[in-house]
C-alpha positions, 0 to 999 in steps of 0.5 A, a space after each residue: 182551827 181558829 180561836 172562836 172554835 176552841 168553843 166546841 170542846 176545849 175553851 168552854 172546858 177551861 172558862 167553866 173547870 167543868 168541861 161539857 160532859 160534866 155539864 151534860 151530865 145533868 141532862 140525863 135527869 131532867 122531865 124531857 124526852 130527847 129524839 135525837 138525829 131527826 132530819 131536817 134537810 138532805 145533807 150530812 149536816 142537816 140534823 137536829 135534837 128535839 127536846 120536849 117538855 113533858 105533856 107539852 101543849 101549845 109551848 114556845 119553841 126555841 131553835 138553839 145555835 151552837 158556837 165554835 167559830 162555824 168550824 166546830 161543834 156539834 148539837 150532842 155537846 149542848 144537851 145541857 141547853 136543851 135540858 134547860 129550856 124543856 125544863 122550863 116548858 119550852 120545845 128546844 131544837 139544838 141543830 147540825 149546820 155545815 161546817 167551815 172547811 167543808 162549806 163556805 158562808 152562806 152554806 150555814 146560813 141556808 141550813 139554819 133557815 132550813 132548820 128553821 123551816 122544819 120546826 116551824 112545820 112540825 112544831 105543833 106534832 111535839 106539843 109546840 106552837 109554831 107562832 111562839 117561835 124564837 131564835 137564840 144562840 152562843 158565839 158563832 151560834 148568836 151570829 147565826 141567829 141574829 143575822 137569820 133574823 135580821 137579813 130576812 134572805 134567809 127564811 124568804 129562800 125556805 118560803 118564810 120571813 122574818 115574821 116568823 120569829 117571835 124574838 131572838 136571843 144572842 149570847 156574846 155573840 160577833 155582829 160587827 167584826 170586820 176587819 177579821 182578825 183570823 186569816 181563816 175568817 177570810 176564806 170562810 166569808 169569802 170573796 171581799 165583795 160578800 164581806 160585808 153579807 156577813 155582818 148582822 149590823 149591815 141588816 138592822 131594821 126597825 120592824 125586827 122581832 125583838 132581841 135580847 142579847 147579853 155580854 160577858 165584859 171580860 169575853 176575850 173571843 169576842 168583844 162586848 163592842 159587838 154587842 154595843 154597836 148592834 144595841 146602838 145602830 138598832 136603837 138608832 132607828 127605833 129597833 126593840 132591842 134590850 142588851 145586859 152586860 155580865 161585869 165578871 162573865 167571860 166567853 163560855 161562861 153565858 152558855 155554861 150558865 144553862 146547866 144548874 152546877 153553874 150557878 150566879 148568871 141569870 142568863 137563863 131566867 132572863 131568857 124565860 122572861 124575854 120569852 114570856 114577855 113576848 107571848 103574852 097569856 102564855 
């Protein structure tokens, strides 16, 4: 198991002192309702959790990515997220995606796009609105996120495109990490020829939904100068990109700051911002 995946329980567990439990704890009480397990594909992996906000009609919808190095996790750890958003009024999809060892880059990029597909197709059944669709994700799950919405391969293999998604947000996320500095991150994005398939700045185009992506400076898992060089190569060639940076945030600190026992980082009422600046008259 690499560094990226002490993500999944252990690592978000020592960034916080609160562990996931403590922080899915109060999900239970908010104003959702949670439909857990539905199918989205035929795989093992290819499951979601729904999170509806009460009386929901025409809300934005949010696909969220979960981190752990693409070789951990699971959608169950993250119910504080989806707790958050459908607070907030928006529909949450927190999806499974196949895990490294049992498959290999591109598996997860395909069962993302598939997930995708299925919100997009059952959005409005659960009060969503399926043109107010966005993309978000923490570590390996911003990865995911940005590159589904950058390299339009993805969504095109689900009959879609990147006209699907209405912006995207990408939280301390790996968008230029070659050479990889894991031995397993060789294997994952495996042979060498596809290397360079993996990295979200390879893909960077004008026309992209808008991104916002945000950055812990004291992340050692993954460095702020992804985050640069993805804010730089789409600002050169006029992609809508904003970038904020947390002086004292480290890794988990972004995707903690979802629950309301950790107070101090406006990660979460900057993302309702993003969002509502991209659905206007919402």
């Amino acid at each position: 198991m690499g560094l990226w995946a002490v993500l999944g329980a252990a690592a978000l567990s020592a960034c916080t002192q609160l562990g996931l439990l403590t922080l899915n704890t109060v999900a239970i009480f908010s104003e959702y309702s949670r439909h857990s397990g539905l199918a989205y594909g035929t795989a093992p992996a290819d499951t979601l959790d729904l999170y509806v906000p009460r009386n929901a009609v025409g809300a934005p919808v949010v696909v969220f990515f979960f981190g752990g190095g693409w070789d951990s996790g699971d959608k169950s750890q993250y119910k504080f997220v989806g707790a958050a958003l459908a607070a907030a009024g928006i529909v949450t999809v927190i999806p499974n995606y196949t895990l490294y060892p049992r498959a290999k880059f591109p598996r997860f990029m395909q069962d993302a796009a598939n997930s995708v597909a299925w919100t997009r197709a059952h959005a409005r059944e659960w009060g969503g609105d399926p043109g107010k669709l966005f993309l978000a994700g923490h570590s390996a799950g911003a990865h995911i996120a940005v590159l589904l919405a950058l390299d339009q391969e993805y969504l095109r293999q689900v009959g879609g495109s990147g006209q699907w998604i209405r912006g995207v947000v990408g939280l301390a996320g790996p968008y230029d990490f070659l050479p990889f500095t894991e031995a397993y991150l060789n294997d994952l994005f495996g042979p060498p020829a596809d290397f360079a398939r993996s990295q979200p700045i390879n893909f960077v185009r004008a026309d992209a939904p808008p991104l916002l992506l945000m950055h812990g400076l004291r992340d050692k898992r993954v460095s702020p100068n992804n985050t640069r060089s993805l804010t730089a190569a789409l600002q050169a060639i006029g992609g809508p990109v904003s970038t904020q940076y947390f002086p004292h945030a480290g890794h988990g600190d972004l995707a903690a700051a979802f629950s309301p026992v950790r107070k101090g980082l406006p990660v979460l009422p900057d993302i309702l911002k993003f969002i509502a600046d991209q659905t206007p008259g919402n």
